[in-house]
N, C-alpha and C positions, 0 to 999 in steps of 0.2 A: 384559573389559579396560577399565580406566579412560581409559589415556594411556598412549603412546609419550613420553617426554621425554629429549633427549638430558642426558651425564653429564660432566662432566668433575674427571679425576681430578688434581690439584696436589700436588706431591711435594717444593718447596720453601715452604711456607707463603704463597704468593703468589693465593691464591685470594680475598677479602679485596679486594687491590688489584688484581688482573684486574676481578671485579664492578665496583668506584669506578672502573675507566679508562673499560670498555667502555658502561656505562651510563649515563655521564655525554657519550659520545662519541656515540652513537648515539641519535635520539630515540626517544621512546615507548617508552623502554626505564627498567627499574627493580629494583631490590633486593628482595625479598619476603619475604624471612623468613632468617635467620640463627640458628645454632644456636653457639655456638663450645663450645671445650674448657675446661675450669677447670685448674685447677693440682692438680685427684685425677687429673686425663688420659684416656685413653690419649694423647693428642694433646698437642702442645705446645703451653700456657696460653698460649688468646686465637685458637689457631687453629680453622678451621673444622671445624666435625664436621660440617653439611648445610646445605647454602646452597639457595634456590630465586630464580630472578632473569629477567627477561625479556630479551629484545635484540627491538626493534619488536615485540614482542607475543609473540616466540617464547619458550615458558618452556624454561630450561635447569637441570639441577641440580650443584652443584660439592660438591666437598670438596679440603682438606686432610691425603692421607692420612699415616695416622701410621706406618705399615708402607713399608718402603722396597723398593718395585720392579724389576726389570730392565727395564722398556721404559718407556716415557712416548709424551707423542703424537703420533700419525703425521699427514704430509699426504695418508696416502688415505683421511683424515675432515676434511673442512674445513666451515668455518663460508660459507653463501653472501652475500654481500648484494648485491641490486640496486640500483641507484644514481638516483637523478632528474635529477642535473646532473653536467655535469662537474666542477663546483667541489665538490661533493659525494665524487665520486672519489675527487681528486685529495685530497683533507683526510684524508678516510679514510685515502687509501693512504701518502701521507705520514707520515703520525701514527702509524699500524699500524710504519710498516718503521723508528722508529728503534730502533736497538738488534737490528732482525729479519733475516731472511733473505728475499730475494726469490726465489721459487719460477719466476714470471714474470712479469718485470717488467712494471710499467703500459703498455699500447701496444695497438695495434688488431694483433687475429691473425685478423682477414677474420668473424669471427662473431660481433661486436659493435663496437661505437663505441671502447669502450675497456675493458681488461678487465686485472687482474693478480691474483697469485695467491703467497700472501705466507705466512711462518712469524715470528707477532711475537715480541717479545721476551721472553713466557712459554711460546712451544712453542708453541701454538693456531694449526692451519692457516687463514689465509680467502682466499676467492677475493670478488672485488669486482667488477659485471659494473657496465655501463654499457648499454644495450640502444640497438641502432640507432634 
């Protein structure tokens, strides 16, 4: 076996501008290689056929499917990050929830400093820890 790399599947063309949010939001994190669709398809021209991309060092791979699904993504798969500062948190969690769903909201629940657990505004569950 090569690699475990987790996948994420995009079912509104938003895959693209996830990568530009989250990458630009988190550091050490970066783009790597982009494949997109042409106008022969199957996908709609300009969208993602395989994305590869990092978040702090983690690589993840995305697409743009072209096939339309019954489910999309769950929060009992979320993205972790652990935090260095508060203001670090706070930015994240901020920045993640507008337009998102707060799963549980920022606040100390006795097993770290500060902790929330969040569905942003493209589906993608993340939990955001803060450690004592």
């Amino acid at each position: 076996m090569k690699s475990a790399t987790p996948f994420l599947m995009f079912q509104d063309g938003t895959a693209e501008e996830f990568m530009n949010v989250y990458t630009s939001l988190i550091e050490d994190s970066e783009i790597k290689h982009i494949t997109k669709y042409g106008a022969e398809g199957p996908g709609e021209d300009g969208t993602v056929m395989q994305a590869v991309f990092t978040l702090k060092g983690q690589e993840f791979m995305c697409i743009d499917s072209h096939v339309k699904h019954e489910f999309t993504f769950t929060p009992s798969f979320s993205i972790c990050l652990t935090c260095d500062t508060e203001e670090e948190i706070d930015r994240l969690y901020n920045k993640m929830m507008e337009n998102g769903t707060a799963l549980m909201p920022i606040n100390n629940y006795g097993f770290s400093k500060k902790f929330g657990w969040l569905n942003d505004h493209f589906g993608v569950s993340w939990q955001l820890n803060l450690p004592e």
